[in-house]
N, C-alpha and C positions, 0 to 999 in steps of 0.2 A: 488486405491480408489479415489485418485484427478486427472483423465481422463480428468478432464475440467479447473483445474490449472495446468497454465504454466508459470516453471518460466524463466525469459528470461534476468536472472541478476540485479545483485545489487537488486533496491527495483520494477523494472520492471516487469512486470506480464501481460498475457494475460488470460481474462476469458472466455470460451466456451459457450453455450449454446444456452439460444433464442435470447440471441446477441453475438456479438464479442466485449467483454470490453478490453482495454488495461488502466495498469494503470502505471503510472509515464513511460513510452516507455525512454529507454536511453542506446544509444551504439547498436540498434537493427539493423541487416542488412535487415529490412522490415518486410514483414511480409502479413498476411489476412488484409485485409482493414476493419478499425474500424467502428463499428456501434457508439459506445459511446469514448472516451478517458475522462480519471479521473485526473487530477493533484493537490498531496496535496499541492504545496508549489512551491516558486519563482526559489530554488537554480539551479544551472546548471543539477547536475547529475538527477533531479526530471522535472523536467519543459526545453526539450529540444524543440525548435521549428523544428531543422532540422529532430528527428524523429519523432514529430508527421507528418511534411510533408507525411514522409514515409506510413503514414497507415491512413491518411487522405483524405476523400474524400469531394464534397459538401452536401451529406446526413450524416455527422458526425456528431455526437453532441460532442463539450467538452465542459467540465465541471470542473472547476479550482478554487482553492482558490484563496484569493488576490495576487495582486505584480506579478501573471502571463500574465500580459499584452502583451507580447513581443509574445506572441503566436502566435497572430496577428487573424482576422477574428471574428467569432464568437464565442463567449465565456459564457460562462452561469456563473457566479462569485456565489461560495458560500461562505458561516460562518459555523463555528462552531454550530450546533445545528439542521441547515437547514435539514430537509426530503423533499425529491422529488422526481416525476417519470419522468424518461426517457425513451423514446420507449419501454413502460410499462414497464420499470424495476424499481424499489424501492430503493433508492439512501439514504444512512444517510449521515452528515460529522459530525464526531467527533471531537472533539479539540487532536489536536498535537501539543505539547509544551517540551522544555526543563525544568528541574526542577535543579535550583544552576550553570547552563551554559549557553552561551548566545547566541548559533548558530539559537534554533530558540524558541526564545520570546514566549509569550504567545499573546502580543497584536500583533504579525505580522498575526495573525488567520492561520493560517497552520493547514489542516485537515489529518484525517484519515477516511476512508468510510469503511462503512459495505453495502454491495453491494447482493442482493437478487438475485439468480441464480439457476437454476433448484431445488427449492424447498430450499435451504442452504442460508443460512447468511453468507457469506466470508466478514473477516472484516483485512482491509488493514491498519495497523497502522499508515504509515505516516513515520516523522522524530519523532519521538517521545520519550522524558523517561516513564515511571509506573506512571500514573498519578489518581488519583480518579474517574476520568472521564473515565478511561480503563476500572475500576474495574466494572464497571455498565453495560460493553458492553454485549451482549449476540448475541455469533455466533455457526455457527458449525464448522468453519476455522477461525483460526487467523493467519495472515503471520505477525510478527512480527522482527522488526529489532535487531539483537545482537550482531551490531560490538564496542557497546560503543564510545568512544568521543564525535561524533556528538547525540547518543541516547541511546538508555538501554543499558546496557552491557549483556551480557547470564545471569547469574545469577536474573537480574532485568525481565530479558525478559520472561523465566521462573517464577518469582513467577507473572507476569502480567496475562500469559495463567493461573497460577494455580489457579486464583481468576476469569476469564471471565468463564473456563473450559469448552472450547471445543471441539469438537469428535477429532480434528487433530491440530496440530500445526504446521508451517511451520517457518524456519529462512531464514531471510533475512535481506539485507543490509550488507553483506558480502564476500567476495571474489575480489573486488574490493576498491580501495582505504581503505579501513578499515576490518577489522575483516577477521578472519579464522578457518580453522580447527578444529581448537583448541575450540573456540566460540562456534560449531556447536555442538563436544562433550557435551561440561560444559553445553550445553541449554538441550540436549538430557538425560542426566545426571539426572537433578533438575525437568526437567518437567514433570508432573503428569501426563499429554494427552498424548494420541497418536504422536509423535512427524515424521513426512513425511520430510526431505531431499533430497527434489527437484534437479535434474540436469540441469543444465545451458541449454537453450534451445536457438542454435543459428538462 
């Protein structure tokens, strides 16, 4: 059903379509060369410079929240709330925040996109907890993350898809460094939607 999501680890993602979207690229051994790159946020495993090299070209566009300076080049800086079009494609950023943790603040603006693709709303949560600002998204894909510490746990991650309610859910932010198996059940479990369990695409 998601022929045009790919996931390619942790919160890493390639979108298909009438472009080539990659969003947060990390750990990737390459790849199609990017029409657009997305980055929600500053941290290493999110915003790596050495692979966006990899799938960057000079007709790239990225497109990065704050504190990703180190990107280097050209950069298109968003906020929280910003809509935009790039190479026609319809770009939201959402707020991604921690709620009672402090990995990632609220005032550091760290996004999450809802990204317009063959007709679909794919909305990329970010680093993020179940925030009120989720509750209001309206996609036909959520990839949301449900390894807990750094952001929702499964159970949070799940009642988040149960209130955007989606045609499909996806998890991520797991298998690496955080979250597992186990995570993937407990979200598959609780979640209302359709829930898709993407395989690592190297």
């Amino acid at each position: 059903m998601l022929s045009n999501v790919h996931w390619l680890g942790h919160a890493s993602f390639k979108l298909t379509g009438e472009r080539v979207i990659y969003i947060d690229p990390w750990q990737i051994g390459g790849g199609e060369t990017a029409d657009i790159i997305l980055i929600t946020h500053g941290h290493y495993d999110h915003c790596s410079p050495e692979d966006v090299a990899k799938i960057r070209s000079p007709k790239t566009a990225v497109v990065a929240a704050e504190g990703c300076e180190k990107l280097g080049g050209e950069v298109q800086v968003v906020k929280p709330g910003d809509r935009l079009t790039v190479q026609g494609i319809a770009i939201e950023a959402v707020p991604a925040y921690n709620i009672g943790k402090t990995f990632h603040p609220r005032q550091d603006n760290g996004v999450g996109y809802i990204v317009t693709v063959n007709g679909q709303r794919i909305y990329h949560a970010g680093d993020s907890d179940h925030t009120l600002e989720m509750d209001a998204v309206r996609a036909d894909v959520v990839l949301l993350p449900i390894g807990g510490t750094y952001t929702m746990t499964a159970s949070e991650a799940a009642a988040a898809a149960n209130a955007i309610r989606p045609t499909t859910a996806v998890p991520m932010h797991w298998g690496r460094i955080i979250g597992g198996r186990e995570d993937v059940e407990q979200f598959q479990r609780l979640c209302q939607a359709q829930v898709q369990v993407l395989e690592e695409e190297k």
